[in-house]
Every structure is written in structure tokens, then in C-alpha cells.
C-alpha positions as CSV (number, residue, x, y, z in Angstrom):
1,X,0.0,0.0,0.0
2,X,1.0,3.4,-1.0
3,X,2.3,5.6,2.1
4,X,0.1,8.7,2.6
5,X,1.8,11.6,2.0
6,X,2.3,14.3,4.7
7,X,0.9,16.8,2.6
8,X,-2.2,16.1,3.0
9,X,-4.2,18.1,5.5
10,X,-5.5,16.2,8.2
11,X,-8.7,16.5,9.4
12,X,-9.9,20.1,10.9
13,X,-11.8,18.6,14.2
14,X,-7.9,17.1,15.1
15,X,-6.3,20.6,14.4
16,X,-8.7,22.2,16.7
17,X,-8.0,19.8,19.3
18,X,-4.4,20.9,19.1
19,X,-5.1,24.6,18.8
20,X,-6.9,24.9,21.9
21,X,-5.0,22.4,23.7
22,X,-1.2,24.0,22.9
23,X,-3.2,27.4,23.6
24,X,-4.3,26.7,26.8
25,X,-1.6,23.8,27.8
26,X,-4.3,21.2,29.1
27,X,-6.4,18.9,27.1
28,X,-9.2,19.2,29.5
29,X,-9.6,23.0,28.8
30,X,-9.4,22.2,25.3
31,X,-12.7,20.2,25.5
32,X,-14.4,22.1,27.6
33,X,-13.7,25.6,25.3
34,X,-14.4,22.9,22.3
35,X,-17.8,21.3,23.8
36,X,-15.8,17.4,23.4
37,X,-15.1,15.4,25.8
38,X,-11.3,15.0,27.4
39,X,-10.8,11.4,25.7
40,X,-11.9,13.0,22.1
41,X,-9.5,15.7,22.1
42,X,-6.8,13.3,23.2
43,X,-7.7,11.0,20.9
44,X,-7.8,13.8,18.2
45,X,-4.1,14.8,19.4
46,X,-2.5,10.6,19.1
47,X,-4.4,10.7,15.4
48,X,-2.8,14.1,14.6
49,X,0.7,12.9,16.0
50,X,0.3,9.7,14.4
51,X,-0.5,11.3,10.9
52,X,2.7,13.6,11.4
53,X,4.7,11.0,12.6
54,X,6.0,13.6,15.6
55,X,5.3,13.8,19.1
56,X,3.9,17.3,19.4
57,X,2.9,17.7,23.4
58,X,5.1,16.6,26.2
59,X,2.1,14.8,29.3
60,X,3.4,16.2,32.8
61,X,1.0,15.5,35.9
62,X,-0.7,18.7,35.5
63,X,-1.6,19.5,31.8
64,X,0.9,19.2,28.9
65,X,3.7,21.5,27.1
66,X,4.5,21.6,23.8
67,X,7.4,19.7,21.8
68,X,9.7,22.1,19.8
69,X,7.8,20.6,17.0
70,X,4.4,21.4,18.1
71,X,5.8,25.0,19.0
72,X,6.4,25.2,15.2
73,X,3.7,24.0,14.0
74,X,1.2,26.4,15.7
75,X,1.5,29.4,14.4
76,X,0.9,28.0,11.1
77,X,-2.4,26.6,12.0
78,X,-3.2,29.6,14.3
79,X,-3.0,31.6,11.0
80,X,-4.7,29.3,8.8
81,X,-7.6,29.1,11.8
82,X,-7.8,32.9,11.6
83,X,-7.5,33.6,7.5
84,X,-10.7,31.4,7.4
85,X,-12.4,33.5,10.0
86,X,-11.7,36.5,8.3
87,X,-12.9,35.1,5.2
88,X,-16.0,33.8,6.3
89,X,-16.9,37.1,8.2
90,X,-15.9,39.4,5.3
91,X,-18.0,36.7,3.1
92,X,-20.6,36.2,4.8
93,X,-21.4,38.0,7.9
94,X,-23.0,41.5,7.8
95,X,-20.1,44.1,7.9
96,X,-20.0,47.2,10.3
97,X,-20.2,50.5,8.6
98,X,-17.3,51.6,7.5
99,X,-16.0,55.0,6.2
100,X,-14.3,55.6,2.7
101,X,-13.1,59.8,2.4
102,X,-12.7,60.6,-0.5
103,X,-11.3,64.5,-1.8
104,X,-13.5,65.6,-4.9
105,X,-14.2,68.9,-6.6
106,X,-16.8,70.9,-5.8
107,X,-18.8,70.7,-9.0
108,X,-18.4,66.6,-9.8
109,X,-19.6,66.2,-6.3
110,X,-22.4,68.4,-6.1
111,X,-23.9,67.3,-9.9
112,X,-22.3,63.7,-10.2
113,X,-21.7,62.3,-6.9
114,X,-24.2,63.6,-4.3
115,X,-27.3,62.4,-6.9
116,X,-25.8,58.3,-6.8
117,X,-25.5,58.7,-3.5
118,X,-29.4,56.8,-2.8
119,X,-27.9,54.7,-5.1
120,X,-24.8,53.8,-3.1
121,X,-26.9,53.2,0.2
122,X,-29.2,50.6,-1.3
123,X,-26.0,48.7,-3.3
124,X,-23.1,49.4,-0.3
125,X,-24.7,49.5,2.9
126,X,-22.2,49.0,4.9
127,X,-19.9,52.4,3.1
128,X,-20.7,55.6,4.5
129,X,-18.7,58.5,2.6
130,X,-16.6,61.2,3.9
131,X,-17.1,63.9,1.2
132,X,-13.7,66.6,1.4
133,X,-14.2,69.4,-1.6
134,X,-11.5,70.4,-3.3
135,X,-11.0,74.2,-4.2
136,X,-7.4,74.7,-4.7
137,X,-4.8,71.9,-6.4
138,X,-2.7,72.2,-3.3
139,X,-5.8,70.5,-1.6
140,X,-5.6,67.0,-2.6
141,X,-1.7,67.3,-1.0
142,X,-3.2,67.1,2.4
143,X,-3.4,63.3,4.3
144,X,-6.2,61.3,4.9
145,X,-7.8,59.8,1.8
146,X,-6.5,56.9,-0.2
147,X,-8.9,57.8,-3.0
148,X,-9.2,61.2,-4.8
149,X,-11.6,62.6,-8.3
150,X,-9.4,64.9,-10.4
151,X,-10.3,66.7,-13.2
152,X,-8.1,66.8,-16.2
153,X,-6.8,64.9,-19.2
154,X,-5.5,61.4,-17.3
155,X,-1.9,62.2,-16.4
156,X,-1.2,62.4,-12.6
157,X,2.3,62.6,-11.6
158,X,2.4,59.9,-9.0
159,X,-1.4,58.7,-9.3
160,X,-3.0,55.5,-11.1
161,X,-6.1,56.6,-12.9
162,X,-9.7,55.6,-13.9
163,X,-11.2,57.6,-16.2
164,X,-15.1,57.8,-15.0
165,X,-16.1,60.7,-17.3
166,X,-15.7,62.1,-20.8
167,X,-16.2,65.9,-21.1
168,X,-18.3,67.5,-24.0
169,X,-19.0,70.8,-24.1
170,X,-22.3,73.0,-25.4
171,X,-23.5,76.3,-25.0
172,X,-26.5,76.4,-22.6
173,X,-29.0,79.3,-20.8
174,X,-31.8,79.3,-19.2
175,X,-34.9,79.6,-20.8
176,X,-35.2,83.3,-21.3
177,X,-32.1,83.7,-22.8
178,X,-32.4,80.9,-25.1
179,X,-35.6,82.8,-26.7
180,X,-32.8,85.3,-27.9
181,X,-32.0,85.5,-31.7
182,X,-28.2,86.0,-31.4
183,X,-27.1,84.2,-27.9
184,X,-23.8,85.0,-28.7
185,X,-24.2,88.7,-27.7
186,X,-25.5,87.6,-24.2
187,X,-22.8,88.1,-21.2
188,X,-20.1,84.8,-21.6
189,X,-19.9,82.5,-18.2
190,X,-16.2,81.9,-17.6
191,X,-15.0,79.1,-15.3
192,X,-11.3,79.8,-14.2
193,X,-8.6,77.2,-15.2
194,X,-8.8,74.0,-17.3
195,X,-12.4,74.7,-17.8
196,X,-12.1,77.8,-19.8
197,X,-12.6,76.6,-23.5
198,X,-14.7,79.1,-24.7
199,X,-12.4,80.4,-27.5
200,X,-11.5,76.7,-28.7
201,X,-15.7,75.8,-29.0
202,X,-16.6,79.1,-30.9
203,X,-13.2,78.1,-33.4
204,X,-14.2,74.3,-33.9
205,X,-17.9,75.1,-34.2
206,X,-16.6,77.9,-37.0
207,X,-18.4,80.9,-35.1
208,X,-17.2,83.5,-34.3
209,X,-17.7,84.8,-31.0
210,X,-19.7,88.9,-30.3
211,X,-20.0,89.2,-27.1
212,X,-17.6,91.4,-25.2
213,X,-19.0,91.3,-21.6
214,X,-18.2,88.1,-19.2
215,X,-18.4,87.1,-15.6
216,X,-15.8,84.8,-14.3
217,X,-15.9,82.3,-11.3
218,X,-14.0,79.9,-9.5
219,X,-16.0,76.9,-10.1
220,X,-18.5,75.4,-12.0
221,X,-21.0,74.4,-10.1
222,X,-21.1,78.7,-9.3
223,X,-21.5,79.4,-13.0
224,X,-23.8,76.9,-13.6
225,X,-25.9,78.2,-11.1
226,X,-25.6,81.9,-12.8
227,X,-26.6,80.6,-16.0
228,X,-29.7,79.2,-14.1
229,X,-30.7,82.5,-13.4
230,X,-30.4,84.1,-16.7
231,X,-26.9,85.6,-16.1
232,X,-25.5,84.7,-19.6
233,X,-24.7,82.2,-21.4
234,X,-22.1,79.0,-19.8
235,X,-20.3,76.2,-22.0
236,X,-22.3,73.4,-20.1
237,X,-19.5,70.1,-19.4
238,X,-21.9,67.2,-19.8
239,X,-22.4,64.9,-18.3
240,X,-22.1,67.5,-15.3
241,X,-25.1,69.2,-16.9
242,X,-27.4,66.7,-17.8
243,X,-29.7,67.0,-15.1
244,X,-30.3,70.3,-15.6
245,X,-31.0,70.0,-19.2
246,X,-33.6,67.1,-18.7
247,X,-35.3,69.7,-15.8
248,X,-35.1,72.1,-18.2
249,X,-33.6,74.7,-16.0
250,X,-31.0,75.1,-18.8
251,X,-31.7,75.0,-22.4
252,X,-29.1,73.7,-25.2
253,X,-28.3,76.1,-27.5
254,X,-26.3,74.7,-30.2
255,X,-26.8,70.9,-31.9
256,X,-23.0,71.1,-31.5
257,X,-20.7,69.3,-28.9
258,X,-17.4,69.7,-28.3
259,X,-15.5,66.6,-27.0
260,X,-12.4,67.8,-24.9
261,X,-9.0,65.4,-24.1
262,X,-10.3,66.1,-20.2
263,X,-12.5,64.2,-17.8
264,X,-12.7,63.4,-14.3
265,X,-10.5,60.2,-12.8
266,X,-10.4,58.1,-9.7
267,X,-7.2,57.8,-8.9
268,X,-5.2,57.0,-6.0
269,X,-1.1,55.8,-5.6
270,X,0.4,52.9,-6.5
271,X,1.4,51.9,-4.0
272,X,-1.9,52.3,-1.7
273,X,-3.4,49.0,-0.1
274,X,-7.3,50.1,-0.3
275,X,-9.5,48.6,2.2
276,X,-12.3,46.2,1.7
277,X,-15.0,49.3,1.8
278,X,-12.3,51.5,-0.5
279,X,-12.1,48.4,-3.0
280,X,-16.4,48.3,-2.8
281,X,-16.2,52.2,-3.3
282,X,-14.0,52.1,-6.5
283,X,-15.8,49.1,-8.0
284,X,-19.1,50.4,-7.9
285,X,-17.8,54.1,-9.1
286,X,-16.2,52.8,-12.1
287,X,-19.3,50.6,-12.9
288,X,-22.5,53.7,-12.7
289,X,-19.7,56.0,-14.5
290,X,-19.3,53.1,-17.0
291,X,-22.9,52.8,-17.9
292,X,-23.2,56.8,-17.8
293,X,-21.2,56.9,-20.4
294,X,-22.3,54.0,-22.7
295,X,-25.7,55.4,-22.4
């Protein structure tokens, strides 16, 4: 007869008997922790040492100590005891709430993020988010958040990158203003920075643009609200807009769209080691932004 190789595992009931018996140094503790009686677990023990071919408890009078070989051996098993634990919790067992922050502009949190949040609840229970808005670039330098949304064409010095949105651009106003023969005479909406592509949409849509009287502001979500209001006329970034245009409280006014090299990406470093809620956070990002922009 072929001799049974030591690699296979022995039975789990005799390496719990030998867990709680080198942990506590006494069989009879062992089976009461274990619900078994005394003679199981040392009968689990003399199989387990029998399948090892090693003695792994030394018997005193008063309880037992372990062998140099059984000294070895625990840890191992200790781990292997706790990895399925973990598993089976993480798996299986209803998680406690846990945070994910996360530093995000202003604008993609306000019209992008804040509006999936009922949607994050019912899918992610367990993920409760700490939103930090960023104003300034120097922002996202500050500790505290594995995960970040930047805005911009993909390239991060230091960052890995997801690219969650595609930006196009179109003219829109509110209503009144969109009743207006020539909307290019109406006040410009400029948005400070990366944003400010005005003069590249009039050249690609071959207009030229009248108007010589503009309002700046930091952000977007600030100029979008002035166009709300009739203030003038703002190069709406969809997807960022499209709630607004299907409430109507902004009007397209041109047919055409101007698709820009920039977006907005979750990114975070290489080398981060994301939790289990971070890793839940990320997937389900990626896979509403996904369909987003498939639709």
C-alpha cells in the first residue's frame, strides 16, 4: 500500500483539538472551550501525531507543554484558523459601517456624486462617505484619503487613474435667454482654469464669438448656477449638466458638442493598499460611470 503523503491536510476537528490544547496547555480545557469530551480531544491529538509521525505535546502531571515541533507547527495553524475566519466574516457576515473619504471637486460632487448617492446606500450598505471638496490643487496634497476625483486629461504625476467621465462641451442658458435671436451677444460664463474653453468651441464650431462682456468664477457648479438665473450664457461640461438639461432649468443652444482630451478620474497611488470598503467604493464608481457613459 501506498504511504500517505504528509501533505495532505489532516482533518480540521484534530487541528482544533491541538489549537486549543497547545493554547491553553491542558487537554481538559481544550474540551471544555471545544464542547468534546477529554478522551476526544486526546484521541484527536495521538491521530494528529500519528498522521505527522511527531510527538507534538510533552504529558506532565498537571496538563501538557508543547514539543519544539508542536511549538512550530502552531502558528501555522493559528494563521490558517484565523485567515478562514476573516474570510468567512468578510463573506458572509453582515459588515459594520465603514468610512471611505474621498477628496473631490466641488462641481463633480455636487452634480455627479451627491445624486448616486441613494444609489450607493441601497448597493453598499455597509460604506458611508466622507465627502472633502476640493477648491485649490494644493488640496488634494493634504493626508487622509486613499482615493481622490481629479479633473483633467489622465496624467497624474504619482497617481494611477480611472477615467469615470468624458467631457463634452455646449453652450446652454436658461430659458429666457435661449428665446434670444443672437445668444452670442448675451454676457459669456467663464469658469477659471482647465475649464475655460470658450475660445476653442466658438473656433471648432466655425463661429465667431460677439459678445464682449463676461463674468468669471472659481467653479463650475457657481457658474452653472448663474446661468440658471439668466446671467449669460455657460459652456455646459456634460455629463455634469445633464440634469439640468432634462429639468429644463437650462436650455441647449447649439446641436453642437465639443469633446475635450479632459474628464474626471479616480485615482489613487500605486502603492496604496485600499480597504475592503475602499475596494467596494471604487468598483461600484467605475461601474455607474461606466454605464453613464455607454448610455
Amino acid at each position: 500500500m501506498a504511504r500517505k503523503s504528509l501533505n495532505a491536510m489532516p482533518p480540521l476537528d484534530w487541528l482544533r483539538s491541538f489549537e486549543a490544547a497547545a493554547r491553553l496547555s491542558n487537554f481538559t480545557a481544550a474540551a471544555a472551550e471545544l464542547g468534546l469530551t477529554q478522551a476526544a480531544v486526546s484521541q484527536h491529538i495521538r491521530h494528529l501525531e500519528d498522521r505527522l509521525k511527531t510527538p507534538l505535546f510533552g504529558r506532565l502531571a498537571r496538563g501538557v507543554t508543547l514539543s519544539p515541533e508542536g511549538a512550530a507547527y502552531l502558528p501555522h495553524i493559528q494563521s490558517a484558523f484565523a485567515t478562514i475566519g476573516s474570510s468567512t466574516a468578510e463573506l458572509f457576515e453582515p459588515r459594520a459601517i465603514q468610512t471611505v473619504t474621498i477628496r473631490v471637486p466641488i462641481s463633480f460632487a455636487l452634480l455627479a456624486l451627491v445624486p448616486l448617492l441613494p444609489d450607493l446606500s441601497e448597493t453598499l450598505p455597509q460604506v458611508q462617505l466622507d465627502l472633502v471638496t476640493i477648491h485649490r490643487p494644493t488640496d488634494y496634497d493634504q493626508p487622509g484619503s486613499a482615493l481622490d476625483i481629479r479633473f483633467g486629461n489622465g496624467a497624474f504625476p504619482g497617481r494611477e487613474a480611472d477615467r469615470l467621465s468624458v467631457e463634452r462641451l455646449v453652450p446652454v442658458a436658461a430659458q429666457a435667454l435661449a428665446d434670444d435671436t443672437d445668444w452670442t451677444t448675451q454676457p459669456l460664463l467663464l469658469v477659471a482654469g482647465a475649464r475655460e474653453m470658450w475660445a476653442e468651441w466658438f473656433a471648432a464650431a466655425g463661429l465667431a464669438g460677439h459678445s464682449k462682456r463676461s463674468h468669471r468664477f472659481d467653479s463650475f457648479v457657481a457658474a452653472m448656477e448663474a446661468a440658471k438665473a439668466g446671467a449669460g450664457v455657460l459652456l455646459g461640461s456634460r455629463p455634469l449638466i445633464d440634469a439640468a438639461l432634462t429639468s429644463k432649468a437650462l436650455t441647449r443652444l447649439s446641436d453642437f458638442e465639443l469633446t475635450s482630451t479632459s474628464g474626471h478620474f479616480l485615482t489613487r497611488a500605486p502603492s496604496a493598499r485600499l480597504t475592503s470598503a475602499e475596494q467596494d467604493f471604487r468598483r461600484w464608481l467605475l461601474s455607474r460611470f461606466t454605464a453613464s457613459e455607454q448610455a
